[in-house]
N, C-alpha and C positions, 0 to 999 in steps of 0.2 A: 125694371132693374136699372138701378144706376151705372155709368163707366165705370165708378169705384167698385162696386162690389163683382162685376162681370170681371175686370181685373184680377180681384181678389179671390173670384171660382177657379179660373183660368190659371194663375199663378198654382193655388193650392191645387188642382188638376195635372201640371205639368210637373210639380214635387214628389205627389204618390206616385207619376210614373216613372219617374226617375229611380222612384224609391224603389220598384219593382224592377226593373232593368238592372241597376245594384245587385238584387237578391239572383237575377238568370244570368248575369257573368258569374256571378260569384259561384252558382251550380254549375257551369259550365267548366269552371277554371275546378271546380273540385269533381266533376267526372272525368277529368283528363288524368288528372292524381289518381282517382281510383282505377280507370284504364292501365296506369303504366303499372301500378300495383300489382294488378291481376297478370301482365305481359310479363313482371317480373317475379309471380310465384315460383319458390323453391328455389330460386337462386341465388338466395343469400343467405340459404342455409351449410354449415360447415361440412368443406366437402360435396358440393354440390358442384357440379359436371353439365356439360352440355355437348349432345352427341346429334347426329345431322346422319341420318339414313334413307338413302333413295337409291333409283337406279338397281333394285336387286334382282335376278334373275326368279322364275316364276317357283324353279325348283329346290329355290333356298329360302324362300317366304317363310314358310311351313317351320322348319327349322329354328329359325331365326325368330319365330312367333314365340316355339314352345320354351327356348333359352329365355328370352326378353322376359314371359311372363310369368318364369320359372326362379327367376334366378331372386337373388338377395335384395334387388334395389329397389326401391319404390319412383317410379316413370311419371313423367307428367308430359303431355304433347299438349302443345299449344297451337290450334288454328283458329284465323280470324276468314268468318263465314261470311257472303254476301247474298241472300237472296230475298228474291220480292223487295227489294231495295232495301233491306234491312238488315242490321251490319250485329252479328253475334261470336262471340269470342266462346269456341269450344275449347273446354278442357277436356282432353283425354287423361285417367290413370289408368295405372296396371302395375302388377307384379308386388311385391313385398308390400300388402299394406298394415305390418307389423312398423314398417318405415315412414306409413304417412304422415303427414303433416298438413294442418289448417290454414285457411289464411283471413287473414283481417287487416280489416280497413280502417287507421286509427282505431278505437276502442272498441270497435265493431266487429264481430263474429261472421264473417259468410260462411264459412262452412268449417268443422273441426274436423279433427281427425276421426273419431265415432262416427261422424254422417259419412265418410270415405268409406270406413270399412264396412256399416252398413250397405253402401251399393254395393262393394264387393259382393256381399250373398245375395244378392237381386240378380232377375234375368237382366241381362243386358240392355234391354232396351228402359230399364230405367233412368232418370239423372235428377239430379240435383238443380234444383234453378228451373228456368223456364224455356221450351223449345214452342213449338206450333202448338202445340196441344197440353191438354192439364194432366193427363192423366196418366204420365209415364213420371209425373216431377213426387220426387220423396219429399222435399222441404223446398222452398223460395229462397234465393238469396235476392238481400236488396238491393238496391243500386240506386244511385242518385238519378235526377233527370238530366237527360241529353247523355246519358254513359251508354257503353254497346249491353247488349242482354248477355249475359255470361248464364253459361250454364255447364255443369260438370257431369260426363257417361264416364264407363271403361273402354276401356281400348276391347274390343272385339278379339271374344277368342276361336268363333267361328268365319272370320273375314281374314287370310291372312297379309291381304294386301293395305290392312289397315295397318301393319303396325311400322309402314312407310311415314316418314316423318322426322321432325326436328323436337327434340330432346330434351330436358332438364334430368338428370339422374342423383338422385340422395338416396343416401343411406349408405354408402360404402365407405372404407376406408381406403389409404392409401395401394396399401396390395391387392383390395379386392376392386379396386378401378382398375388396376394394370391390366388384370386378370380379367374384368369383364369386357375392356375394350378389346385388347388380344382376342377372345374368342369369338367376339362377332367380327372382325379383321377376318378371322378363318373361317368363320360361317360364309359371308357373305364375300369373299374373296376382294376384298377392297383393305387398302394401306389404314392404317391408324393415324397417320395425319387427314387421311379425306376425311374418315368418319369425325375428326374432331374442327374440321373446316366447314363452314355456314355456306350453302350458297344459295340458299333462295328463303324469301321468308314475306311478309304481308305487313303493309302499315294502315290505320285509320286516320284517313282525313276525316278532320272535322272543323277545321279549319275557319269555313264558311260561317258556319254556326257564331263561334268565336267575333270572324269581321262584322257579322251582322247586327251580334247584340251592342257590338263596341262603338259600331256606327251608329246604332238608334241611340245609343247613352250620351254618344258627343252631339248629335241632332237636337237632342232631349233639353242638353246643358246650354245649348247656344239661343232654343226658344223661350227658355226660361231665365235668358241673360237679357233676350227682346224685351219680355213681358214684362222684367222688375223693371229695364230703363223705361216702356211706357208708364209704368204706374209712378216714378220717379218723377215723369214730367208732367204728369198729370195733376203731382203735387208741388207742381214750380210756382203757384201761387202762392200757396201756405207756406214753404220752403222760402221764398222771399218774404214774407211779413216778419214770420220765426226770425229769421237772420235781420229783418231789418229792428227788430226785437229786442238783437246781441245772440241769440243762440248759436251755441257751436256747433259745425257741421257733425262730427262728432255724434251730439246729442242729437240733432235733427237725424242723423241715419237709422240709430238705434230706436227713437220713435216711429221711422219710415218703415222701415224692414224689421223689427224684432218679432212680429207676430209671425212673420214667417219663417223661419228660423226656430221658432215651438216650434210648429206646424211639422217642421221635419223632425224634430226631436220625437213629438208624438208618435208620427210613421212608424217610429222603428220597433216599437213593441209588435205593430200590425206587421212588419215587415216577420220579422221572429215568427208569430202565427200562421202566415202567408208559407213560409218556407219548410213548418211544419208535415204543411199539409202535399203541399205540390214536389218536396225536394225527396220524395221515395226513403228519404233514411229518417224519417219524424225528428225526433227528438236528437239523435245521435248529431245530425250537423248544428246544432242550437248555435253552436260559434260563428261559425260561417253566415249565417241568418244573421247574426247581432253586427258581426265585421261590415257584411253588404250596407245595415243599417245606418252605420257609422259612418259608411264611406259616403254612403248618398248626403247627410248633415254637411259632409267636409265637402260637396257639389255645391250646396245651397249657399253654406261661409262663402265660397270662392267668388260664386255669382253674384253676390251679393256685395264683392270686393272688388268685383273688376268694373259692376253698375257706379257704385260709389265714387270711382276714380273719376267720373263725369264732372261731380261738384267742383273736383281740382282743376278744368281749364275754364269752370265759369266763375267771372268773378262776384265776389257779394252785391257790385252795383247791379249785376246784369241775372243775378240769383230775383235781386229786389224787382224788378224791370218785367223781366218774367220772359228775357230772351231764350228760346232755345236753339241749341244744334244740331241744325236738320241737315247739314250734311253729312254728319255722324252717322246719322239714323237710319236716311235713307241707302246711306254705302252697307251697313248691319244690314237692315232688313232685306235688300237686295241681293247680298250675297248671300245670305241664309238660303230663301228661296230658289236660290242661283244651285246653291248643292242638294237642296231636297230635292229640288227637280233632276238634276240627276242620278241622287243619291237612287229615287223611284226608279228610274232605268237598270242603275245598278243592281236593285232589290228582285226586279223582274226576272234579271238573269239568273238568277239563285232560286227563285221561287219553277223553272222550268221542272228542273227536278222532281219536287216534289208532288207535284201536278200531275208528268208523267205519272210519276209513281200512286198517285192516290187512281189517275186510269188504267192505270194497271189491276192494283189491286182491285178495284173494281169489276174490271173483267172476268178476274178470273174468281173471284167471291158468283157475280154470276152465270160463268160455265158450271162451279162444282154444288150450284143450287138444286139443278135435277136430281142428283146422286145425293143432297145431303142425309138421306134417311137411309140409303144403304148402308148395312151391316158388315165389318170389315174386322178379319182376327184378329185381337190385341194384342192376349197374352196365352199361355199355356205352360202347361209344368210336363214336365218330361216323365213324373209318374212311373210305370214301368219301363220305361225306354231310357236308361241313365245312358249319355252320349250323345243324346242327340243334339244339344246346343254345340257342344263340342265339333260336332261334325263326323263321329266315330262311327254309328249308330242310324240307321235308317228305315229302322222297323216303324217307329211315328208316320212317316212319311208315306210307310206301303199302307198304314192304317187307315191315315187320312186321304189316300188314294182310294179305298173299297170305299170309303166310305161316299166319297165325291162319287165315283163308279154307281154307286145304286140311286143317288138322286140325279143325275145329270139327265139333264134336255128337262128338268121339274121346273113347272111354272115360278119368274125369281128365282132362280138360281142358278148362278154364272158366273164363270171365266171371265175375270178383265182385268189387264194391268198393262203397264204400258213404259217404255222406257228410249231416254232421248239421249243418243250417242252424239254428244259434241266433236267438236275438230278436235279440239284438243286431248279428250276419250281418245279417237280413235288412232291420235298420232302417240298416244301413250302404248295402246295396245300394238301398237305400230315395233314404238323402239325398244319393247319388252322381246321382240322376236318371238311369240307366244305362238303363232298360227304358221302352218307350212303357205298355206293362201295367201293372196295381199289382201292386207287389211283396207276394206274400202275406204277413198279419202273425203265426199264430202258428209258431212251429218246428216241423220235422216232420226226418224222417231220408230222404232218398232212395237207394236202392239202386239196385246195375242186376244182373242176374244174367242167366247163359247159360241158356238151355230147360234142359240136360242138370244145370245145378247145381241148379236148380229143383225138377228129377225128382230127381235121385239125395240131396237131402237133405229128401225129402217137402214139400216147400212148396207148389206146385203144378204139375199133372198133367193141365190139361187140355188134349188135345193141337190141337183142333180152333182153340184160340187161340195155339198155341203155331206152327201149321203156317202161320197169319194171321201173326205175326213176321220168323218164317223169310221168308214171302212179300216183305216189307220195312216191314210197318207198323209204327207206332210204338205199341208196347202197351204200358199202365202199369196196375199192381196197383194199389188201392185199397183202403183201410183202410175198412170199412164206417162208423167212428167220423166221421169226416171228414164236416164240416154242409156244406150244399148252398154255402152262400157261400164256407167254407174252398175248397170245392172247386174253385168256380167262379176264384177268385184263382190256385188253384193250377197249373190247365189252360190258362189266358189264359199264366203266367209259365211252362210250360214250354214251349208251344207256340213261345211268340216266342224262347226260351233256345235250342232245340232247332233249330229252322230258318233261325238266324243264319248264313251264311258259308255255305251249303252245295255251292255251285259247286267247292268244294276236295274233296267226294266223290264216289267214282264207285259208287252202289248205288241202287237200287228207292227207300228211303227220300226221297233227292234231287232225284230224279225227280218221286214220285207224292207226296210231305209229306203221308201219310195218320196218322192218328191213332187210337188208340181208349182211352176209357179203364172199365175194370171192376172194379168193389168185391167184393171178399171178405171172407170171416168170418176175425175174427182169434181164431184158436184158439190157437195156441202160438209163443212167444219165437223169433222170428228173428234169426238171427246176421247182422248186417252189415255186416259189418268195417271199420265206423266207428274212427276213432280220437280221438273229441274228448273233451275231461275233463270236458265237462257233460252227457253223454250217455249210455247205457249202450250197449253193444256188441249188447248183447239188446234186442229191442224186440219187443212184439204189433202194431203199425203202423207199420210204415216202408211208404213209395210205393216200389213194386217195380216198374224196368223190364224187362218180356222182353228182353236184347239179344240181337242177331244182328250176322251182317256185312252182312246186306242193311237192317238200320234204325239203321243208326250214325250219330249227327250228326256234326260237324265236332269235337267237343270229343271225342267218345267213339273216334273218329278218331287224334287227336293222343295222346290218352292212355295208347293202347296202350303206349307205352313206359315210360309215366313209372314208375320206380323207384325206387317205398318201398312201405312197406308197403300204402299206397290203389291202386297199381298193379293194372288189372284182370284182368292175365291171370295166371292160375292153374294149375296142374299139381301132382295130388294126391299125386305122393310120388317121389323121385329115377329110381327104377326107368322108370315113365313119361316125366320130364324126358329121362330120354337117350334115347327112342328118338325124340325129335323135334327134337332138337339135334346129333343128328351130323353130324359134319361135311358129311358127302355132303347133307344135309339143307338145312341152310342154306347151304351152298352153293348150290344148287337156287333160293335166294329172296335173294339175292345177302345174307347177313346174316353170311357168313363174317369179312368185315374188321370188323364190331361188336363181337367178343367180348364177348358177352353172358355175364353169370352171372347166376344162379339162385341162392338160397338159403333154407333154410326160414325159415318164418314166426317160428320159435323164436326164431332169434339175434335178431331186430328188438323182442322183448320181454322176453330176459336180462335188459333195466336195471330193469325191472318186479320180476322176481325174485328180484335183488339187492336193490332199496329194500325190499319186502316186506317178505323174512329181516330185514335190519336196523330196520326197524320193529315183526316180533315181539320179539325180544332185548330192545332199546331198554322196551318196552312191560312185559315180564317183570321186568326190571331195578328200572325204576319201582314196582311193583308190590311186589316181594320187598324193597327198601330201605324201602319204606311200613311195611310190616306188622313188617319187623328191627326197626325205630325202636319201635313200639310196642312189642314184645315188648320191648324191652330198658327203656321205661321203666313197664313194669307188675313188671316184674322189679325194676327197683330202690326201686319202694312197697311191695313185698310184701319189700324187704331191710331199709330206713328201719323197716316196723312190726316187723318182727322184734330188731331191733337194737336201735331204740327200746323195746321192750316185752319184753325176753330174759326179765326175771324172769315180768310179767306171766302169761306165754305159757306159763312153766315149770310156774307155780304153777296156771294151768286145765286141762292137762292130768292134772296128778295130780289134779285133781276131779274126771276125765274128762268133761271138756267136750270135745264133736267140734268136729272141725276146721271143720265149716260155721259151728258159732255162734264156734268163734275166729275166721273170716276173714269171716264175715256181711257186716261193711262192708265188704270190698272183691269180694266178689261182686254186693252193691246195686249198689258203684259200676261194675261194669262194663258190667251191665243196663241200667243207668239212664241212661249215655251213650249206651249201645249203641242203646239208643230212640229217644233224640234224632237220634242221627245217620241212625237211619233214617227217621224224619218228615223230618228232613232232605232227603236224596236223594229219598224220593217226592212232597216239595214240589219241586222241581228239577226232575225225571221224570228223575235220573240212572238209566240201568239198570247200567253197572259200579258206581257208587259203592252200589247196593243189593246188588250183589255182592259187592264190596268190603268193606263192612260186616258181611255174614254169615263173611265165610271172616274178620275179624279177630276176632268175637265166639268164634268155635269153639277158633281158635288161643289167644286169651286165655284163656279157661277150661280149655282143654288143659293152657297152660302153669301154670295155678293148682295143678290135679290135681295135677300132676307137681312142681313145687315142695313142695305140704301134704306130700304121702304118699310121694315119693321124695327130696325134699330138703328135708326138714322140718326143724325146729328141731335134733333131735338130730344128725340128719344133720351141716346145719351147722358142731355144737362139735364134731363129730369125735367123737361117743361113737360 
């Protein structure tokens, strides 16, 4: 391959990726649009209000639930979610959705008003869009790339501490705002200026994203300002005969550079295709695809205008001559190099993130590998028990209590759920005043498990405390870690949590409210099938309850049903599940009109597994355009000294000087950065950017090799 045409791969190389860079700002600067779209649903409908409720005491929740979901207006809550490092914007509705309303993105439908009132006749745990799992979602809404995952539930009408929250309210008129702010004022004993004053709320950085693509696009444009001035001087020969010819500069540039210049024109139908497919909204963004296209053309005119400007300090003797200016060249190419190499440090720091997070997710993908096949209640219909979502009604509850009662201690079938009380959990329970006890202060993870999940997953085995359980006592594992004061806070707050309400159970526990509590050695990682983002799934001390049916409190009670993934009852793999759901069976415990289903633990962490993969790629991506960048602009310093120094280089070889002392300075120089950048990162404690930096240092001088001694000078001219 000739200089010319490796120019001319290289050039058209660094164009398509420009062009591509174009089309991921241009998604990125249009998932910020559709972010603040979604942040700004309902509020620029006529009449629409915004109302700020927190701080309410536990005995006006309740109240305040059945008004809010009761009354005329149709509610929208807005929270922005953060877990597993993954940033989701939930929409809550509720209340009047004779008042809802759609929202759309430009010309684009996410959700109308039918698919709203739709969820409304759904159990609860359905939404709209996309959460961890497939199979609570009624319809997908789409979203560009790089925008947060939106997805729309109801406001919970058996949770009354959900309907805590920041507000958009439509649908009322002038008198019926007066009227509905006035009565929650009185519900909730708080002023109507507080309820109409903001004071806490959530923003999405994404910022990073934004400076990274903007950096590789001006990297992009500055190698591609390298590559046309080499190919520029590479035709300082032709370029002076031409001129010494009479041809105008003029015409010499539009012959020099017009093929490139198609080249981008072409791009932009691919660019269009390109953004079909990758930009989540196909066809709907077609604009934005053709915009991005157009801008990258108007990259290519410019570099092509600032190259050009070269002809203007040389003059037509020195065009003819065939002088060039190599201290132009060398100041470019230097400093180019000068910023990618740090711009790669820069990139490292940004790339920790999501590294962390791809070992994260990886972890916890495999902690919840043993359990994927467990069987976990999804959904159920309330059948003869109307009330029970509601929370009125607790007949389901004694049902599915006989029913656990007759298989319990059965091979596969077990008690486990698990739940992680943060600092800031417990300073909330704290300032609610809720508990006569102190609320413990530091976090811990509470489990409860069955005797038999206990035994069958080696945790503990001892049976003499397990028979004491069974019997109806309340037994609780203990983490030896745990200081006598921890503890003592911790015993006081279950005690009183535990033996609230208990007239609503009929077991031993109820009765005798006997307690015990025993510290064990924490030897190895217990699974707890916690689900919170600041917690690990695994822990050496989580507070482990024995449960049974004979020491269940009133919460462990009600809970049986509850259906997501923290739902306690378990069943170790399908085979199992049926033989205690047949029909004949739960007919037996009247739970035939329930239709209950079961599903494994897997499908409730699909969404996990999908973000993941797209996080490695994503992560790969970043990574392999880093290192392209450089390689392409050490490649065209080592074409600048070639070019610039053709005789030089010609005339040391026939003195046989080696290739080391010819290219000496540019192996110092890539040492010499190479050093820097790594004092760099270890001042930092980047650990990929100290990676980072070895696998570019290897690839550099790889590419040097292979350049010297496979495309070396002669190579080049074509001899």
């Amino acid at each position: 391959m000739t200089r010319r045409k490796l120019l001319t791969y290289l050039i058209q190389g660094i164009i398509a990726m420009q062009s591509g860079l174009c089309l991921l700002l241009a998604l990125f600067l249009l998932s910020q649009h559709y972010e603040n779209t979604v942040k700004d649903y309902g509020k620029e409908e006529a009449g629409a209000f915004n109302l700020y409720i927190d701080q309410v005491a536990d005995d006006k929740l309740e109240p305040l639930s059945d008004f809010l979901l009761s009354s005329k207006a149709f509610l929208i809550k807005k929270e922005i979610q953060q877990k597993h490092q993954v940033t989701n914007i939930k929409i809550s509705v509720g209340g009047n959705f004779n008042q809802a309303i759609g929202l759309s993105f430009g010309h684009l439908n996410l959700f109308e008003k039918t698919d709203l009132q739709q969820l409304a006749n759904q159990p609860t745990d359905k939404i709209i869009g996309r959460g961890q799992g497939t199979l609570s979602s009624l319809k997908s809404i789409p979203r560009p790339l790089f925008a947060s995952n939106i997805f729309v539930s109801q406001i919970p009408v058996d949770d009354a501490k959900a309907i805590l929250g920041n507000y958009t309210v439509v649908g009322l008129n002038g008198k019926q705002q007066a009227y509905f702010i006035k009565q929650i004022a009185k519900i909730t004993g708080q002023s109507e200026a507080r309820l109409r004053q903001q004071r806490s709320g959530a923003h999405i950085d994404s910022s990073s994203i934004g400076l990274t693509l903007s950096i590789g696009l001006g990297v992009t444009f500055i190698v591609l300002v390298i590559l046309l001035t080499i190919y520029l001087i590479s035709r300082f020969k032709e370029i002076g005969i031409l001129t010494l010819n009479g041809w105008a500069k003029y015409d010499i540039l539009k012959v020099t550079f017009g093929g490139y210049i198609e080249f981008g024109v072409v791009i932009v139908p691919i660019n269009i295709l390109l953004g079909i497919f990758i930009s989540g909204l196909q066809f709907n963004g077609i604009w934005t695809y053709l915009i991005s296209g157009i801008m990258s053309v108007i990259l290519v005119l410019l570099a092509i205008l600032l190259v050009s400007t070269m002809l203007c300090f040389v003059s037509d003797l020195k065009l003819i001559k065939g002088f060039l200016p190599k201290k132009m060249l060398y100041g470019l190419g230097f400093s180019v190099y000068g910023l990618l190499a740090v711009g790669l440090v820069i990139t490292s720091t940004g790339l920790e993130g999501p590294v962390r997070q791809i070992k994260e997710n990886t972890r916890l993908l495999t902690a919840w590998q043993p359990v994927l096949d467990y069987q976990t209640l999804k959904k159920f219909e309330e059948g003869q028990n109307p009330g029970t979502l509601a929370g009125t009604t607790h007949a389901f509850s004694e049902e599915i209590y006989k029913w656990y009662q007759a298989m319990e201690g059965a091979t596969g079938v077990y008690l486990a759920t698990g739940e992680y009380y943060s600092k800031k959990q417990l300073q909330e329970l704290k300032r609610m005043d809720a508990y006569e006890t102190t609320v413990p202060a530091e976090p811990f993870t509470l489990a409860s498990f069955s005797p038999n999940y206990l035994k069958d997953h080696g945790i503990y085995n001892n049976q003499a405390v397990i028979n004491r359980a069974k019997a109806g006592k309340r037994i609780y594992l203990i983490p030896e870690s745990i200081s006598n004061k921890q503890l003592k806070a911790i015993k006081n707050w279950l005690i009183e949590n535990d033996t609230a309400d208990l007239e609503q159970v009929k077991n031993t526990f109820a009765r005798q409210r006997q307690f015990e509590f025993i510290k064990y050695p924490e030897r190895q990682p217990i699974f707890t099938w916690t689900n919170h983002a600041d917690q690990s799934v695994l822990t050496k001390s989580p507070i482990m309850l024995i449960e049974t049916s004979q020491n269940m409190s009133v919460n462990d009670y009600v809970n049986l049903h509850v259906n997501t993934l923290e739902g306690p009852l378990k069943f170790k793999n399908e085979r199992i599940l049926k033989m205690y759901t047949r029909g004949k069976v739960l007919k037996q415990y009247q739970l035939a009109d329930n239709k209950m289903k079961f599903v494994p633990v897997q499908q409730y962490i699909n969404g996990l597994r999908n973000d993941l993969r797209f996080t490695i790629y994503l992560f790969m991506g970043v990574i392999g355009f880093v290192l392209l960048i450089l390689a392409l602009t050490l490649i065209a310093l080592m074409l600048i000294y070639s070019v610039a120094n053709e005789k030089i280089i010609f005339v040391k070889r026939l003195m046989g000087y080696s290739n080391l002392k010819i290219y000496a300075w540019l192996v110092s120089l890539v040492c010499g950065v190479t050093g820097l950048q790594v004092i760099s990162v270890l001042y930092l404690h980047l650990d990929i950017g100290l990676k980072l930096c070895l696998v570019s240092f290897v690839l550099q001088m790889l590419l040097m090799v292979g350049f010297i001694k496979v495309k070396g000078i002669e190579k080049l001219k074509g001899k």
